[in-house]
C-alpha positions as CSV (number, residue, x, y, z in Angstrom):
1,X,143.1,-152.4,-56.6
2,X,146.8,-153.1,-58.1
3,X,147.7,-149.6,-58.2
4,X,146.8,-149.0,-54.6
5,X,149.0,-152.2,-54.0
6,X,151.7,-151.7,-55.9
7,X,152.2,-148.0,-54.6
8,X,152.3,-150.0,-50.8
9,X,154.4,-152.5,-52.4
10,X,156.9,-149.6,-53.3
11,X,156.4,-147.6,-49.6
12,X,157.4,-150.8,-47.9
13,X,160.3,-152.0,-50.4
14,X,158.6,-155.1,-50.8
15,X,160.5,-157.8,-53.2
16,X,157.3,-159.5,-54.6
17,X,154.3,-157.6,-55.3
18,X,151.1,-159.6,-56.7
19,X,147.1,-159.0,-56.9
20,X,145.2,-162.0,-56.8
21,X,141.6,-162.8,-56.0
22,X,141.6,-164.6,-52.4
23,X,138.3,-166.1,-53.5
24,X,139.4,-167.9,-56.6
25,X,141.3,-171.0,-54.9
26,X,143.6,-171.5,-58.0
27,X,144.8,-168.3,-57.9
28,X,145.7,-168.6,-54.3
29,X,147.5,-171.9,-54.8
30,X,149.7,-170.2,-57.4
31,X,150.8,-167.6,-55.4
32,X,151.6,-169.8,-52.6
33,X,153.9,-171.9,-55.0
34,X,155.5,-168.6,-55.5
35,X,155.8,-167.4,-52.3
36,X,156.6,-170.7,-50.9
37,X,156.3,-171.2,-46.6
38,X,156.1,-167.8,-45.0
39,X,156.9,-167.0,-41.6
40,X,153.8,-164.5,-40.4
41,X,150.2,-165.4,-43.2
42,X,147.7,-162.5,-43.0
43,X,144.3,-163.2,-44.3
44,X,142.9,-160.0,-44.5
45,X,141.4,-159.7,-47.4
46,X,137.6,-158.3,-47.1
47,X,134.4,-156.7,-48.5
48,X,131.4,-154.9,-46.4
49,X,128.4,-155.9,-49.1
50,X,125.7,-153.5,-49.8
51,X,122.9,-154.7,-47.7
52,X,123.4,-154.0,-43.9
53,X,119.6,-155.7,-42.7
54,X,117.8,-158.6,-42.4
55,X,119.6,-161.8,-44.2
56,X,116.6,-162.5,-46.0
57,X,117.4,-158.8,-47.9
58,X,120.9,-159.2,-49.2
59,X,120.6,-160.7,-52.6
60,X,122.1,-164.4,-53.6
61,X,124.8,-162.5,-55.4
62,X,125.6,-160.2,-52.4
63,X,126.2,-163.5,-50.4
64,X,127.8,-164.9,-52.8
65,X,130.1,-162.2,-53.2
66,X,130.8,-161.4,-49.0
67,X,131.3,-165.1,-48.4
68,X,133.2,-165.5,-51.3
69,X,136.2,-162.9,-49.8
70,X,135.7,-163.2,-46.2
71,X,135.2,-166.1,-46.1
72,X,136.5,-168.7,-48.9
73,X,139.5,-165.9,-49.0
74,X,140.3,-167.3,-45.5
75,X,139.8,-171.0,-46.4
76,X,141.8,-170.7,-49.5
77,X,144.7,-169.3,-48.0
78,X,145.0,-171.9,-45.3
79,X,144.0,-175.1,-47.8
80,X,147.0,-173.4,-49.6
81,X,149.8,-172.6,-47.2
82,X,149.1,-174.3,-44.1
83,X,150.6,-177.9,-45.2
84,X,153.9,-176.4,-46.4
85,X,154.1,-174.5,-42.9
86,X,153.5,-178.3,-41.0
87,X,155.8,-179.8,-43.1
88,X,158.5,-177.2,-42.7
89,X,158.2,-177.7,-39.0
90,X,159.3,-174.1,-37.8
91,X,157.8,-171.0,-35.9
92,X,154.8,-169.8,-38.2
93,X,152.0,-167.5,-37.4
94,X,148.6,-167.3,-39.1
95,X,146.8,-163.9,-38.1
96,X,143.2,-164.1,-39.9
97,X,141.3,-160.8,-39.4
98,X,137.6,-161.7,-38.1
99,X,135.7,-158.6,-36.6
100,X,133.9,-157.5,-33.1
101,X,130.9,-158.1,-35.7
102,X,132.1,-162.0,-35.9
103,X,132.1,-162.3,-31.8
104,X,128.9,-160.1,-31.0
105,X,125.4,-159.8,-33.2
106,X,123.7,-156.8,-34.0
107,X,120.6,-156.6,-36.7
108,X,122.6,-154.6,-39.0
109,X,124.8,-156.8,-40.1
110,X,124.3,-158.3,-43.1
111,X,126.1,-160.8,-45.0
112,X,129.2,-159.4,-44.0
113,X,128.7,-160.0,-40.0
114,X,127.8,-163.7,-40.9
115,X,130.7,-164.1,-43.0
116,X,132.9,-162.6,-40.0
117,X,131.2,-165.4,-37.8
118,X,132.3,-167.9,-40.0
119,X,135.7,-166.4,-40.0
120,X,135.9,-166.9,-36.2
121,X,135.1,-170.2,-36.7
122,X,137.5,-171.2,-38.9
123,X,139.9,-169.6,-37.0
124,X,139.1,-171.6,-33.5
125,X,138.7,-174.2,-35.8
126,X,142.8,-174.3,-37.6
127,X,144.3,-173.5,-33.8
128,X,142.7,-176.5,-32.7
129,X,144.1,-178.7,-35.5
130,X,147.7,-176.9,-35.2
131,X,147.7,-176.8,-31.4
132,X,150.0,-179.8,-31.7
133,X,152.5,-177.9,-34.6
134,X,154.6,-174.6,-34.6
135,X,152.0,-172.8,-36.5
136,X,150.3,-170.7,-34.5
137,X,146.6,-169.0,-35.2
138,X,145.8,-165.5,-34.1
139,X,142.3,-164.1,-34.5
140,X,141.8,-160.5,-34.8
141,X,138.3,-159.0,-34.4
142,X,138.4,-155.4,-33.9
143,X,135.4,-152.6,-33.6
144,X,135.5,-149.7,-35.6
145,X,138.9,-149.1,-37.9
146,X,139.3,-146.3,-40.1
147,X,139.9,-147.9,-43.5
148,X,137.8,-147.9,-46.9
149,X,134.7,-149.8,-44.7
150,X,134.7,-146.8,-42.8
151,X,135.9,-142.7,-42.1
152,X,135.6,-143.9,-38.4
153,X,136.9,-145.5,-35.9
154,X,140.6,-146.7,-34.3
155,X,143.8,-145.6,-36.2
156,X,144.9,-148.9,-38.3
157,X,148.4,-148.4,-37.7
158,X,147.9,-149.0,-33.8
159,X,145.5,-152.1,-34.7
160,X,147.5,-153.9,-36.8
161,X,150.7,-153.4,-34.5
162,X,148.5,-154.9,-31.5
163,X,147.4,-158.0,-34.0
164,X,150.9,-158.0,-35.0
165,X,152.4,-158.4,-31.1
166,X,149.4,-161.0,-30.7
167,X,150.5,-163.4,-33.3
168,X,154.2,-163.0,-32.2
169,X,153.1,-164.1,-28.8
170,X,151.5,-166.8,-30.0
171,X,148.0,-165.0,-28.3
172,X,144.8,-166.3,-29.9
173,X,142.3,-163.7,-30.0
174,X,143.1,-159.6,-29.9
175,X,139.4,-158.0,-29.2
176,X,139.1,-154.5,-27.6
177,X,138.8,-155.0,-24.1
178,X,135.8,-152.4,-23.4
179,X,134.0,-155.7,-25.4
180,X,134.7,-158.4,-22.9
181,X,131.1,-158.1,-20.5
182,X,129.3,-158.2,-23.9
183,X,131.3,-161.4,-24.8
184,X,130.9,-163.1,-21.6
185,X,127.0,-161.6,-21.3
186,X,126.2,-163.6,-25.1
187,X,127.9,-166.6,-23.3
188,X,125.6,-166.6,-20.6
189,X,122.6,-165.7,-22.8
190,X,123.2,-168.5,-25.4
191,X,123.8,-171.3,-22.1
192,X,120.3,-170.6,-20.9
193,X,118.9,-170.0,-23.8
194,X,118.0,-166.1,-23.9
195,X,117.2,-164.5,-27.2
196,X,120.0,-162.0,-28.2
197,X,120.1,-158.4,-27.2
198,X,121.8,-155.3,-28.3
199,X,125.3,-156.0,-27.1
200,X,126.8,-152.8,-25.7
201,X,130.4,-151.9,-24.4
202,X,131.7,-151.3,-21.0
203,X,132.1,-148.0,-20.3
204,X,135.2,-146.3,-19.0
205,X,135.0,-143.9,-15.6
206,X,133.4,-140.6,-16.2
207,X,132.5,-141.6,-19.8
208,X,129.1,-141.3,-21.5
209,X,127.1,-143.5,-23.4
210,X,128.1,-145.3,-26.3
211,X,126.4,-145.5,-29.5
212,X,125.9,-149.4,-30.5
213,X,126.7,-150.2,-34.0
214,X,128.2,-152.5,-36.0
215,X,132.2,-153.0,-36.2
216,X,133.7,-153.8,-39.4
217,X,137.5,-154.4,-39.5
């Protein structure tokens, strides 16, 4: 909401403070013409929806809505900045926030964990086409973070610093590393053709079990 932004906009001393909707593409293109090439592009921007089951539940307007954000958000901002940053041929980052819900299924969901596959996609998707440029893509798909999604979860100061060291390193994805079996277990599954299973994390020494659920950024 603007006056949530604009009291950030005032913590951080920022110089240009404007709200937009990252799903209406004009918009977008404006505020790129205003901003003009940027060193470091977050694409951030993202809703949870209301329905958290079977696809078939959420409503058109629900989907509408979730891809609309998380998705076109994402493809707005790139089909905005991303031929400025070529042309101006220096060190750029892009850092797109995906989800551990857009690397890893579980059948709650929703709309939004579709929309945070799609965001992965993308992402792979721009790194490939800019492998060959000075923009770099970062991916970020965390588990839990504590943030208006969610009362639980990692401290979003010490998320966004790790996404933040990523994209200056020119890393592609950040993913919490208790994740990686699961990742390299859905691999396996989809190469022989397994139907999925609950993915669940590695556990640390001495720990107990973990609760599965689904990870929204």
């Amino acid at each position: 909401d603007r006056n949530s932004l604009e009291q950030v906009g005032s913590e951080l001393e920022a110089e240009l403070v404007v709200p937009l909707d990252v799903a209406n593409p004009d918009a977008m293109s404006r505020f790129a013409t205003l901003t003009g090439p940027v060193d470091l592009l977050c694409l951030n921007a993202g809703v949870l929806g209301e329905s958290m089951g079977p696809p078939w539940q959420a409503t058109p307007a629900e989907w509408d809505e979730v891809l609309g954000v998380n998705l076109h958000g994402i493809l707005n901002g790139l089909r905005s900045f991303v031929p400025m940053l070529v042309e101006r041929a220096a060190p750029s980052a892009i850092l797109i926030t995906s989800s551990l819900a857009g690397a890893l299924t579980w059948p709650t969901g929703g709309a939004y964990a579709a929309s945070k596959h799609a965001a992965l996609a993308v992402a792979e998707q721009a790194a490939l086409h800019l492998s060959d440029t000075q923009v770099s893509v970062t991916v970020l798909c965390p588990a839990l973070v504590r943030s208006a999604m969610s009362d639980e979860g990692r401290d979003p100061l010490e998320v966004a610093a790790e996404a933040l060291t990523a994209a200056a390193e020119g890393r592609f994805a950040v993913i919490d590393e208790e994740w990686g079996d699961a990742l390299c277990s859905r691999a396996e599954s989809l190469a022989h053709g397994s139907p999925p299973t609950l993915p669940v994390p590695r556990m640390a020494a001495g720990s107990g079990p973990t609760t599965d659920t689904p990870a929204s950024d």
